[in-house]
N, C-alpha and C positions, 0 to 999 in steps of 0.2 A: 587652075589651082586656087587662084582667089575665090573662086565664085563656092568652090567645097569650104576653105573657110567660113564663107559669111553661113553656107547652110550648117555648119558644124556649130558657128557664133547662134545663129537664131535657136539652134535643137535644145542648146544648154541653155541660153537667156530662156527657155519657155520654161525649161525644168525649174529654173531660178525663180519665176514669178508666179510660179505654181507652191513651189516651197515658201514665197513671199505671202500668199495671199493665206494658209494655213497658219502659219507662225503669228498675221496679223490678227486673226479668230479667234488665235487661242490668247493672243497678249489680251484682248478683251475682256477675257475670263477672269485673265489674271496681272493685271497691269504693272503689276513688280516684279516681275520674273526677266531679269537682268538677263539671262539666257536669254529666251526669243527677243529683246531687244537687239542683243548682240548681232541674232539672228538676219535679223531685219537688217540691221546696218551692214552685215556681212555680203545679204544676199544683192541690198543695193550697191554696195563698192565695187562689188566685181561686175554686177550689170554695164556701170559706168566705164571703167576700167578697161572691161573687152568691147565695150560700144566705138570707145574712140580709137580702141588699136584697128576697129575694121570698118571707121571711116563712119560707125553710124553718131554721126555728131550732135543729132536732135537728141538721143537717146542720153548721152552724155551728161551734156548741158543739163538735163531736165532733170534726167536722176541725182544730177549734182547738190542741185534746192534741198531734194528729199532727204538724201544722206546725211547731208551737214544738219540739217533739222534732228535726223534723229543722233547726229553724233552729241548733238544738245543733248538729246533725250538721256543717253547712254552715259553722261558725263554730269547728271543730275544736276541740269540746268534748265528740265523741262521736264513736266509729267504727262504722262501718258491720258487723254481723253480722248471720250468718241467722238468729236470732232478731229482731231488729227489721226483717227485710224480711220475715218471717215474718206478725209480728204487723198489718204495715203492707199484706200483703196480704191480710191479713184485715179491716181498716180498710177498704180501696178494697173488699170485698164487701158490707161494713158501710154505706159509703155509698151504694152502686146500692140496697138493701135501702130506706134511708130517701127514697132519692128515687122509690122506687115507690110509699111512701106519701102519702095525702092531706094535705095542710097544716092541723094540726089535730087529727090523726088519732092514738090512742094507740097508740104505738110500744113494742116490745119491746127494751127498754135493755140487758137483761141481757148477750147478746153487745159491745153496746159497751163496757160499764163491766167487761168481762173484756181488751178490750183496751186499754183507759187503765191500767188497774193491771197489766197485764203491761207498758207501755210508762215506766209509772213507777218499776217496780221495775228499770228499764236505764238511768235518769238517776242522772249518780252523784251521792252526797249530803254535800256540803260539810259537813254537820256530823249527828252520832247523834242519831236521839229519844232524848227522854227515856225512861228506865226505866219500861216497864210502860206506855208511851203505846201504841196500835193507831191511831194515825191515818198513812193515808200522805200522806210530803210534796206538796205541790205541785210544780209545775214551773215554772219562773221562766224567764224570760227572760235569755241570757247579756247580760253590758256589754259596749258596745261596743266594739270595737278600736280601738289606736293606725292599725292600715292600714286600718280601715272610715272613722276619720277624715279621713283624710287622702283618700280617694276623695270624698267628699261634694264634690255638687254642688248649688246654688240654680237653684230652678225658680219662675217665674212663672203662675202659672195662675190662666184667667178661666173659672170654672164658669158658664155660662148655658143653664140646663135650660128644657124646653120647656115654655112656663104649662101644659099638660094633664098634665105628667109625674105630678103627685099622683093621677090618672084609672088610671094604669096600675100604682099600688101602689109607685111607687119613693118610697125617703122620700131627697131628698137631703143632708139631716144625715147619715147614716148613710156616705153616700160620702165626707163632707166629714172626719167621724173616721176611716174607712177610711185618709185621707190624712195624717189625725196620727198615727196608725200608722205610716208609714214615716218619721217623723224629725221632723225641730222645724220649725212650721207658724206663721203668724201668718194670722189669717182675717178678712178684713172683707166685711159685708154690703154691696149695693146697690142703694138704694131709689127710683131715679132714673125707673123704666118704672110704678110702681105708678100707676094710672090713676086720676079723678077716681072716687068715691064711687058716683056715679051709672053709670058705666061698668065698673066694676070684678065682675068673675066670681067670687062666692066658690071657686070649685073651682078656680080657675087662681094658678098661683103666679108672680110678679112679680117674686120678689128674685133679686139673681142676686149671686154672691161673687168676691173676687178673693182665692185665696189663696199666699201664699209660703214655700215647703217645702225646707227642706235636708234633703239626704236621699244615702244611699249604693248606693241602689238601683237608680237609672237610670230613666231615662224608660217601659223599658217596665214596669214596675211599677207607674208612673204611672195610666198609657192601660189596667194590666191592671185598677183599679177602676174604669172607667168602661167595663169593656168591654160593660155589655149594655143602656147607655145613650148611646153615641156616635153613635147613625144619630138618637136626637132629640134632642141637645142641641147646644149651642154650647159646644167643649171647645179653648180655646187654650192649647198648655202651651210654654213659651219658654226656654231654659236662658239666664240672667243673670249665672251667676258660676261659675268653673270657673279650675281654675290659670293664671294669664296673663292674664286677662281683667280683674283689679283689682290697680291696684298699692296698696301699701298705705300706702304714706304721702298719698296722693293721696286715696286715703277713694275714696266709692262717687259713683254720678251724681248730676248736681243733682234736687233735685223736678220743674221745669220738663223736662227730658230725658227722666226715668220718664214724665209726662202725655202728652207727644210719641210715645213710642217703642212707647206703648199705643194709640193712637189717641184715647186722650181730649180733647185739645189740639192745635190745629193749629201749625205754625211760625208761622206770622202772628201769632194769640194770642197766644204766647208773646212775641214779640219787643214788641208791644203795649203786654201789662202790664209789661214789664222797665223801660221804660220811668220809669213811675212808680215814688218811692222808698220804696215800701210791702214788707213780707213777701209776698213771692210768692203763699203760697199763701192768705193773707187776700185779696189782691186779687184771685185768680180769685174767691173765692167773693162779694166785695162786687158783683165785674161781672156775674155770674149765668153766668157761663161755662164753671166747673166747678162740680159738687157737691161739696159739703162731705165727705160719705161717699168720693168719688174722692181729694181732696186729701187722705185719712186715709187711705187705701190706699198712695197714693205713695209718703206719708211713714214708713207701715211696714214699705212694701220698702225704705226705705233706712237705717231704723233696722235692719232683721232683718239686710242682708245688710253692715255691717258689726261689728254683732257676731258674724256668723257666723268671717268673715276666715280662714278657714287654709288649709294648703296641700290639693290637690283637684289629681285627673286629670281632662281633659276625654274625654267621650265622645262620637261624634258620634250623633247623635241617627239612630234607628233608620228606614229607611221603609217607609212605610205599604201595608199590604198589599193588592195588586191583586186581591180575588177576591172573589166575592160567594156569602152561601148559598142555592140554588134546593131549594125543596122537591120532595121526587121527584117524586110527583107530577104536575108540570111536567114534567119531562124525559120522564115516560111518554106524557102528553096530548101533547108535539113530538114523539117517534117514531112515535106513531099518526100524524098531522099527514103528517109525512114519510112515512109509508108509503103513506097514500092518493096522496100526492103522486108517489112511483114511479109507482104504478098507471093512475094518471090519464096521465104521460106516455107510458109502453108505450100506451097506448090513441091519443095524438097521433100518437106515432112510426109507428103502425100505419096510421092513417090518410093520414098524408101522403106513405107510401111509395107506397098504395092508388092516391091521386088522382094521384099524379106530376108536382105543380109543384114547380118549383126552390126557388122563395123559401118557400114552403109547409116543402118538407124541410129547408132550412136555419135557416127559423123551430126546427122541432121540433128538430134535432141541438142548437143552443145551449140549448133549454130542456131536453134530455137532460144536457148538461154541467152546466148549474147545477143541476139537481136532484142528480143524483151530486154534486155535490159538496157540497149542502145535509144529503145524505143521509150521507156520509162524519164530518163534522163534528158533527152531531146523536148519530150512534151514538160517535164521541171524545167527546163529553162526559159518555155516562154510561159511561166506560172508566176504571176504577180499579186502582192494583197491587194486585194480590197478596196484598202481602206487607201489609194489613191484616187480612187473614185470618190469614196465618202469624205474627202477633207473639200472636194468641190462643193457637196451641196451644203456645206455651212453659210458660204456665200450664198446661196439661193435663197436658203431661209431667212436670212439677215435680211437682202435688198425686199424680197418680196412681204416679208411683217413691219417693213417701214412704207413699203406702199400701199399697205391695207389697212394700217394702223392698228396692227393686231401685236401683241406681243409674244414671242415661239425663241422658245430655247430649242434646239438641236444635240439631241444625246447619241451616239453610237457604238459600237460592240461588236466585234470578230474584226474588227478590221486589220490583221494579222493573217485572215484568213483567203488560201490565194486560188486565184484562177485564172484561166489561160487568157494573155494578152487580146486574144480577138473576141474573148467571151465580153473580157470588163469591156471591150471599146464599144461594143453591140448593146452593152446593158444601159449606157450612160443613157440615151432619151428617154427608156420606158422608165428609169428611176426619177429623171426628170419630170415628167407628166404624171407620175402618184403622188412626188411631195408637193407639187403645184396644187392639185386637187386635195390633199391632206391638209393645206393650209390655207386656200378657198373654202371649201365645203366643209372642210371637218372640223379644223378649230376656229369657236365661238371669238365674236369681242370680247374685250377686258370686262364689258359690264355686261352680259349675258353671261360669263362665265362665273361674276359674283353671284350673280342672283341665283345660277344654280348652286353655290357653295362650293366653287371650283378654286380654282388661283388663276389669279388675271393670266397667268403667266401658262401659255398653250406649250405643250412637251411633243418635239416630234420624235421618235425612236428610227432609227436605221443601223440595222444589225446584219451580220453574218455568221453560219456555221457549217461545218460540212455534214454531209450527209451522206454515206456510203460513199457512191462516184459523183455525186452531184454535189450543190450545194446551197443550201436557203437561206434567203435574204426578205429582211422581213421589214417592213416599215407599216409604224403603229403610231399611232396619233390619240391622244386623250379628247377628242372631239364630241360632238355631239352629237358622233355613230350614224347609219346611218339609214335613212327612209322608209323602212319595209315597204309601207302601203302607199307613197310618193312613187317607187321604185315603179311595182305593180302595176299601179295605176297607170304610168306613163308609157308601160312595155304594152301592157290592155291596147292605150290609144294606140296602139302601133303596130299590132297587128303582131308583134312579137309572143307575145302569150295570148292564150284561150283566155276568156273571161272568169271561166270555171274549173281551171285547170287547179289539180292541187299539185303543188311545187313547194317544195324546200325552200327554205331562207337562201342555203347556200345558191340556189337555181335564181332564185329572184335577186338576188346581190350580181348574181354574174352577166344581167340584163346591160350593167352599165359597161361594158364591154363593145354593145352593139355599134355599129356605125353611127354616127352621128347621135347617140341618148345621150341627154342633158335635160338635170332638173333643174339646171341654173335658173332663177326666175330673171334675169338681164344676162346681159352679155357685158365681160369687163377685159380687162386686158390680161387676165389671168386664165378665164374661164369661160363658158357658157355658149361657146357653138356647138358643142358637141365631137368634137374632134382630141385627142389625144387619150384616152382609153382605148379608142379600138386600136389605135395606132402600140398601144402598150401589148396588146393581146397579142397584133400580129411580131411584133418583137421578140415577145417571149415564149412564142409557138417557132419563130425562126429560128432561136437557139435552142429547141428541142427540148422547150421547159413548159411547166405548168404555172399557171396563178391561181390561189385558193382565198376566199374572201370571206372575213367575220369581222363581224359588228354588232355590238350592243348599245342602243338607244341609250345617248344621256351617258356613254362612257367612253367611245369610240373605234375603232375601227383599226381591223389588224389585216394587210395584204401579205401573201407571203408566194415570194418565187423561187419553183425548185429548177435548178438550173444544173444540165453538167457542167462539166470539170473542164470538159474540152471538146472540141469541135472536130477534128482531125482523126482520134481512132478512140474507137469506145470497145467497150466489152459487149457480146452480142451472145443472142440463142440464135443461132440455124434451123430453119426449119424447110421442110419440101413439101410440096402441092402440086402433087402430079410428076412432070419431067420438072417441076421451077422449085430454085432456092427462093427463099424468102429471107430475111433480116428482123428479128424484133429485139430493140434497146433493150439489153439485158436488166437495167436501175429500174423498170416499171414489173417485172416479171417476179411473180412469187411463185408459182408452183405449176406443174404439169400434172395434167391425169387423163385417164383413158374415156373416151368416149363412141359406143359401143352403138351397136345397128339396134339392139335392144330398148336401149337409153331413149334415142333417135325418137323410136315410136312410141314408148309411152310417155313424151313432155307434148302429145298430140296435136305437133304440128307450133311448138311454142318455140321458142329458143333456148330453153334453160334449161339450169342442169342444178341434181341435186349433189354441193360438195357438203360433205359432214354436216348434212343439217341444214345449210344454206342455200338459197336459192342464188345462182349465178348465172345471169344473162350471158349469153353465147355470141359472137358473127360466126359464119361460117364463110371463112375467105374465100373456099372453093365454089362457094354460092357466088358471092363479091364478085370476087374478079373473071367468074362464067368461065373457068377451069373444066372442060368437057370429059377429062380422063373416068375411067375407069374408078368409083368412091371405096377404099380398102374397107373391110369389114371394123375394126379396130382402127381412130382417131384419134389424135390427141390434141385434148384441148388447154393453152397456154393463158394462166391466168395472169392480169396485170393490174396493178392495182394505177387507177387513174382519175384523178382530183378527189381521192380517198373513197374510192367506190371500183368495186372488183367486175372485171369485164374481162369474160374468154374469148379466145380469138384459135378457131377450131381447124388444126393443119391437119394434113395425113399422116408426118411423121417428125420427131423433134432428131435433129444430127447432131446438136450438141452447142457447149460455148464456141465463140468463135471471135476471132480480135480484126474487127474490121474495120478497111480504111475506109474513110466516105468518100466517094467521088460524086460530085455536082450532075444533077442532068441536064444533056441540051437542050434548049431552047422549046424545041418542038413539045417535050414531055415536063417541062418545067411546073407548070399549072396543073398535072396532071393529083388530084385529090387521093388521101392517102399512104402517097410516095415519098419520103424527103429524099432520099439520092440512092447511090447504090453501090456495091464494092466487086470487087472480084477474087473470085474465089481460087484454091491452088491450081485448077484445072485451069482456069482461063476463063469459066463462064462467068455470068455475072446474077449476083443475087442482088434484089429487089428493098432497100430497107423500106418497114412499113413505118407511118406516123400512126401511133395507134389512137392521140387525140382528135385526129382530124375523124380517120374512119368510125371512130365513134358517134362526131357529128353528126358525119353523112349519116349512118343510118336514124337516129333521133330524127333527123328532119327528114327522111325517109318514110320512117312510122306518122310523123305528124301531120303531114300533106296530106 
């Protein structure tokens, strides 16, 4: 159980230092924005906070420096410079660094203890060492403010952890200081549940606490120390006093009313002992009807909250967040789930058209709806924006224009716009290797970009938008575009192109795809072996997308990836060749038309076909794939439009839409050209999805040989 903790502790610290290092990018922009400070301070408290409840004490320690640094920041006792966002994103590397470590495990301090004394040397120092001293100051915590005072609010809070919580490594003292940490606390134990001798669990813990906290922090700072023990504890937090809520000559509640308002003491009770002209709270405890420990609780929320008394803004208290965390996982084992479940219905739908009873197909149409719709929901759930991928490569552009000496702002757009968990995690490298090369090769130095009458200052663009079922993402650089005749030249030496060949810009741009092409004139630690472009190509051909490339000399260069939505079930045309199904991606597919024994013989012996005027290059699959059947007189040939250029692909007959699940091929037929996987159909057979990027290749390099 400990060890799912600590994995549950690492899942959220990564979320945390990921929303750490975005909020740190954007304070850059805008170094006053009191919000992402807060941010910052937020995301390191809790780092810390749950570091030492699960025993990671380097983490603690470390993130401790940082926080209090920025609780300076946050208490305008420090401004914000790129050197302390510097150093402090070097901290949040520091910390992923220590949470990959084993708890226990000896760690290499030396990077951190380079950033504590560079982040000490930016705290300014109230008073000079001594002559001849080498010791550097501490960092102290600033005093409080006149307006942090005056914000404090009293909080009520019943800590009752679950008796096995000592089982899962949580120590609750540690929360319970966590809590004296935000402001002045009074804390009383409660021994009221500890069980007879004979029944009692040494491992299970009994006491449970009521503590009373002023504090200027707000509730959610409260709830943020208990956050990675809220699902097994009993955690009531109750705001008691806040401006207006006490007047002040009238003093705080009676004892009786705190017992009541807790649920300790019923009204009846109450009204009962009143009765009698005893001390209140002697008399619950003589009638057995409160504990003695509760009536010391009462009486020290009402001794704490009026000497607390001053003035306070009320806040309303934050709500609670609707959403729960499902391990992937899960979400993978429901799309399988749901895909068999497509499959299964194509096979009912098939049947009950077959037999042709009414109530039969009506059966099946409504279990069509529910599954599409089962199916629709399932693939939304694992649909994520974007733009959690694009808040990573800010950091890329930031490290990599200080290692080049170049200067690159980073701008983005759609990052709202979402797609499926296994697509973003697929896309992260090939985005990786374009903005690497957009900020090697494309944007100019600061003084090559004057002299063309540029701004020193290089623009990377990273955007998203949907596209019917797919979706493009597009990254543009104001560079200095790029090579035509450099390009040429080098594909010439390479055997890649004819010498004489006439080729499109767009054809001679997409040379840099090749294995190993590099116009790098050295090799540096960004660039120039030749290695991550093809690496992008095979990436984004394994997610069953395209890349289209334009560039204008002296302006720069625009890549754009069309990508599906999802990987798991897509919308398809069926098609048949012979006894065989086929699969063609329905998102590439514009039109179907007849092609005729006619036709056949007067393109004499060519491939093309005349659609309205246009000429359209043809495959003939049944050629392709050496399909010996019997060729019907009447053909249909499926046009697809691919890297913005119309190619048919000629079956014997089109069966229709078709919502197909992918299944992966084995081993054996894995490499097979053409192919990306295959589905099955209602019957049970299996149809063939074609890659109609690759088989385009093939025959290009077919005809060129």
């Amino acid at each position: 159980m400990m060890e799912q903790a600590i994995a549950t502790y690492r899942e959220e610290a990564g979320e945390l230092l990921a929303e750490l290092e975005t909020s740190l990018l954007d304070l850059e922009e805008t170094p006053d924005d009191n919000d992402l400070i807060n941010r910052v301070f937020r995301a390191m408290h809790t780092i810390k906070g749950s570091g030492a409840m699960f025993g990671f004490e380097e983490i603690a320690t470390f993130t401790h420096e940082v926080e209090t640094v920025f609780d300076m920041v946050r208490n305008g006792k420090m401004t914000v410079t790129k050197r302390l966002l510097d150093l402090t994103l070097q901290s949040r590397d520091h910390i992923t660094y220590l949470l990959g470590c084993a708890i226990g495990e000896g760690v290499d301090r030396s990077a951190g203890d380079e950033i504590i004394a560079g982040l000490r040397q930016l705290v300014p120092r109230p008073e000079m060492p001594q002559k001849g001293s080498t010791e550097v100051p501490a960092i102290t915590l600033p005093a409080v403010s006149e307006e942090e005072l005056a914000n404090e609010s009293t909080w009520r809070i019943r800590f009752r952890p679950a008796p096995n919580i000592l089982l899962c490594g949580t120590n609750p003292i540690s929360l319970i200081n966590e809590l004296r940490g935000l402001g002045t606390a009074h804390v009383v134990a409660q021994f009221d549940e500890i069980p007879q001798l004979a029944d009692l669990v040494p491992e299970n813990l009994y006491i449970y606490w009521d503590i009373i906290l002023t504090t200027s922090s707000g509730e959610d700072a409260i709830k943020d120390v208990f956050i990675f023990v809220e699902d097994d504890c009993d955690i009531k937090i109750e705001l008691i006093d806040s401006s207006g809520l006490i007047d002040r000559e009238e003093g705080y509640k009676k004892l009786g009313d705190i017992l009541v308002e807790r649920g300790d003491l019923s009204p009846v009770e109450m009204k009962k002992v009143l009765m009698l002209q005893k001390r209140f709270g002697e008399l619950l405890v003589e009638q057995g009807i409160v504990t003695p420990e509760k009536v010391q609780s009462a009486l020290v929320e009402q001794q704490h909250v009026k000497s607390v008394r001053k003035e306070r803004s009320e806040a309303p208290p934050a709500e609670a967040a609707a959403s729960i965390r499902v391990p992937a996982e899960r979400l993978d084992q429901l799309i399988n789930l749901v895909g068999e479940m497509v499959t299964v219905q194509a096979h009912l739908s098939q049947v009950s058209l077959a037999g042709g009873y009414s109530t039969f197909i009506a059966i099946s149409e409504e279990v069509e709806r529910l599954t599409n719709e089962l199916r629709d929901t399932a693939l939304n759930i694992r649909m994520l924006p974007i733009g959690s991928t694009f808040s990573k490569f800010k950091r890329l552009v930031r490290d990599l224009s200080n290692e080049l000496g170049k200067e690159i702002e980073m701008e983005t757009f759609g990052a709202e716009t979402e797609l499926d968990k296994t697509v973003i995690e697929k896309l992260n490298d090939p985005l990786v290797h374009i903005i690497r090369n957009s900020i090697d090769h494309g944007i100019e130095m600061p003084e090559a970009r004057r002299a063309a009458g540029k701004s020193p200052v290089g623009k990377v663009y990273l955007g998203a938008e949907h596209s019917g079922d797919s979706v493009l993402v597009t990254i543009r650089d104001d560079g200095a575009g790029l090579d035509r005749d450099t390009i040429r030249a080098k594909a010439v030496e390479r055997g890649l192109l004819s010498a004489t060949a006439d080729v499109s810009d767009r054809e001679i741009y997409a040379q840099i795809f090749a294995p190993g092409f590099s116009t790098a004139a050295k090799v540096t630690s960004v660039s120039g072996r030749g290695v991550g472009m093809d690496v992008v190509k095979r990436g984004i051909e394994g997610l069953r997308g395209s890349i289209a490339v334009d560039s204008v000399r002296g302006t720069g260069t625009t890549i754009t990836l069309k990508i599906p939505l999802t990987l798991a079930i897509i919308d398809s045309l069926l098609v048949k060749i012979g006894k065989d199904h086929f699969v063609l991606p329905l998102a590439a597919v514009e039109e179907c038309i007849e092609l005729t024994s006619d036709d056949v013989k007067n393109s004499h012996g060519r491939n093309l076909a005349n659609v309205r005027g246009a000429i359209v290059p043809y495959i003939p699959l049944r050629q392709h794939f050496q399909i010996t059947d019997q060729r019907p007189e009447i053909e249909q040939i499926v046009i697809a439009d691919i890297h913005g250029t119309k190619v048919g692909f000629v079956v014997d007959s089109v069966v229709g839409e078709h919502q197909t699940v992918i299944k992966s091929l084995g081993k054996v037929y894995r490499d097979v050209k053409g192919i990306s996987g295959a589905t099955i159909l209602g019957d049970g057979t299996v149809a063939l999805i074609l890659d109609m990027n690759v088989l385009l290749q093939n025959i290009e390099q077919m005809e060129n040989s």
